[in-house]
C-alpha positions as CSV (number, residue, x, y, z in Angstrom):
1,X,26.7,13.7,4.3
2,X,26.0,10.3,2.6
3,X,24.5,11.0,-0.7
4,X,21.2,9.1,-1.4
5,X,20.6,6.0,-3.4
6,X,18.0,4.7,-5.6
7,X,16.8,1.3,-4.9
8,X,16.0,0.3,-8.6
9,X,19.3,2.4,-9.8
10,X,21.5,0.1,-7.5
11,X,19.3,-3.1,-8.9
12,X,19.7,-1.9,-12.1
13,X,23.6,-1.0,-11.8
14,X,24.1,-4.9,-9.6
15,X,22.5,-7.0,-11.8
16,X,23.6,-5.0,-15.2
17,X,19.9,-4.5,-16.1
18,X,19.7,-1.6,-19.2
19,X,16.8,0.9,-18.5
20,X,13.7,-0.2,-19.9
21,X,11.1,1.7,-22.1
22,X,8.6,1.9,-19.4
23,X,6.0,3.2,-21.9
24,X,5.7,0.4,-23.6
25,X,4.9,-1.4,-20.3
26,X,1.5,-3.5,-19.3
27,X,-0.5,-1.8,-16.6
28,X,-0.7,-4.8,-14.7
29,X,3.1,-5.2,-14.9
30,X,3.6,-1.5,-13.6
31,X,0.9,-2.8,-10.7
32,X,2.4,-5.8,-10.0
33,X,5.6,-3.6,-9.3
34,X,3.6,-0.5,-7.7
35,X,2.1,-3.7,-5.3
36,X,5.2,-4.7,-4.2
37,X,6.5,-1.4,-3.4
38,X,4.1,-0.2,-1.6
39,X,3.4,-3.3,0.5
40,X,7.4,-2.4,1.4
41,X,6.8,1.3,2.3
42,X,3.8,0.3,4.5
43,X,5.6,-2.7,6.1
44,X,8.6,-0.2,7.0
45,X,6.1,1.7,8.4
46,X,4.7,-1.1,10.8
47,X,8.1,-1.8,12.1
48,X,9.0,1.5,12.6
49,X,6.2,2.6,14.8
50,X,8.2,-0.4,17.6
51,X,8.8,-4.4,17.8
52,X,5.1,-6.0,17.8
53,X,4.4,-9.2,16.9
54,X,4.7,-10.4,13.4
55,X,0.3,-10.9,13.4
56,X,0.2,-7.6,14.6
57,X,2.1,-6.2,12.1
58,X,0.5,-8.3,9.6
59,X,-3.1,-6.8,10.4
60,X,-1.8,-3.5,10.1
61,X,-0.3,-3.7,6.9
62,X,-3.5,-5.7,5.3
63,X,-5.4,-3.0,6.4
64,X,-3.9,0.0,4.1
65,X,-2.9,-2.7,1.5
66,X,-6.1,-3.9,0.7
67,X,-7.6,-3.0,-2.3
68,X,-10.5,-1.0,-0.7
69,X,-8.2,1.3,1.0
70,X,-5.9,2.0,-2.2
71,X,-8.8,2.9,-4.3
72,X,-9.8,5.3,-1.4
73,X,-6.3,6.7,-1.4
74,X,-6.6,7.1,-5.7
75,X,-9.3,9.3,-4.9
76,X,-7.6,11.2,-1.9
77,X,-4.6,11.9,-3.9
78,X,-6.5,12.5,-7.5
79,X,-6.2,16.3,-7.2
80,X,-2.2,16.5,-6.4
81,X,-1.8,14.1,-10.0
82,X,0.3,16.0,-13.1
83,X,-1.5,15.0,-16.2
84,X,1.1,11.8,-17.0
85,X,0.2,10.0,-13.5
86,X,-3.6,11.0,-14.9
87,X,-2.6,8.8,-18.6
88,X,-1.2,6.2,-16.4
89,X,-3.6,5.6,-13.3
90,X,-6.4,6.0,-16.5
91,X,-4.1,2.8,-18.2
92,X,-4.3,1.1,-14.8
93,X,-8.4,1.1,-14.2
94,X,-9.2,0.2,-17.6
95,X,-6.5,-2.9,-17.5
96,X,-9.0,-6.2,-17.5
97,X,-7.4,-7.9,-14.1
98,X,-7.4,-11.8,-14.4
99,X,-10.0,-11.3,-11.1
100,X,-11.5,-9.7,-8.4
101,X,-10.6,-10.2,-4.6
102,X,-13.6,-11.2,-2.5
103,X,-13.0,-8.3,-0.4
104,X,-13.4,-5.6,-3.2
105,X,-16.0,-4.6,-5.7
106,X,-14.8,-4.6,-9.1
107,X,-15.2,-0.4,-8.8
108,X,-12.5,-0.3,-6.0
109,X,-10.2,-3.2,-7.2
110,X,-9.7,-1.2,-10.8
111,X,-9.2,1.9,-8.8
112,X,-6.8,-0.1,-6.7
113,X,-4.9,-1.6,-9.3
114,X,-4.7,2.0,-11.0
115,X,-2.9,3.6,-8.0
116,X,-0.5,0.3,-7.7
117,X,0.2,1.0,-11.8
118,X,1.1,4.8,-10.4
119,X,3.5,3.5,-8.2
120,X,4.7,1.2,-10.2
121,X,5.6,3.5,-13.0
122,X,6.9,6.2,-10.8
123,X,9.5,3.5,-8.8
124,X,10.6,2.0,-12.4
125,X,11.0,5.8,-13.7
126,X,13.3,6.3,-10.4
127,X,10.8,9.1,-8.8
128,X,11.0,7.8,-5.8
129,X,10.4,11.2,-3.6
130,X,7.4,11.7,-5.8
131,X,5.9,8.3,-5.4
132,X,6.4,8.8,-1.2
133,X,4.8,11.9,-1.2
134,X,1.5,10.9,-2.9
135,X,2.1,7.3,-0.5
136,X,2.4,9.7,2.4
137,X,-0.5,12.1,1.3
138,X,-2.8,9.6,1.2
139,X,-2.2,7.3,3.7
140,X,-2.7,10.9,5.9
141,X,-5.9,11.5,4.1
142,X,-7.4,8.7,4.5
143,X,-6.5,8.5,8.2
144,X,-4.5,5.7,7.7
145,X,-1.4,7.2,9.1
146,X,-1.2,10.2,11.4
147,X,2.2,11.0,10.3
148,X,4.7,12.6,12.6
149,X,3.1,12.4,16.3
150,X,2.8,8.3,15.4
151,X,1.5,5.4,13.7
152,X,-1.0,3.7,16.0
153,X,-4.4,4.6,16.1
């Protein structure tokens, strides 16, 4: 059996990066991270559930990405949280965002950037199995995934 890897252990170990002090990090730097990895675990996602077009794909993934639906999946998965995701979604809402999408109140976009920061801090603290099971939780909760029996709507 082929033991499991850590994405950001093996960046960390390729590129001979020394593991940072993540405390001492930005909120919107954790969010800009969290963004990017969950964009990746929703893309994987879209392409697993069969080839489709790239626009079709792209729809799909906007519409779980988009602020809007990551502050509803904050509040979905607020009651599973340990008291440190608490500190650090709390870190994430009250960081001052350069701006607001047009697509997204202000309410929703802090909310949204608070559950990237989540994600952000759990991928840099290498809890990855944690950070897919509140992605997955969600996602189901907010009927933006059906899980097992498929991915289509």
């Amino acid at each position: 059996m082929e033991e499991s890897v850590s994405l950001v252990g093996q960046i960390r170990e390729t590129f001979a990066c020394r593991k940072p002090d993540i405390r001492t990090y930005s909120p919107l730097v954790l969010a800009y991270v969290g963004d990017a990895v969950y964009e990746l675990a929703v893309r994987t996602l879209a392409v697993q559930a069969g080839n489709r077009s790239v626009g079709d794909l792209h729809r799909e993934t906007v519409r779980r990405v988009k602020a809007p639906a990551q502050a509803a999946m904050l509040e979905a998965v607020r009651e599973l949280l340990t008291q440190e995701e608490q500190d650090v979604c709390r870190r994430g809402r009250n960081a001052k965002p350069y701006s607001v999408p047009k697509g997204a109140t202000p309410g929703e976009y802090h909310r949204a950037t608070a559950f990237e920061a989540l994600l952000g801090y759990l991928y840099l603290t290498d809890r990855t199995e944690r950070l897919l099971e509140l992605v997955r939780e969600g996602l189901v909760r907010t009927k933006l995934w059906r899980g097992r029996e498929g991915d289509r709507e």
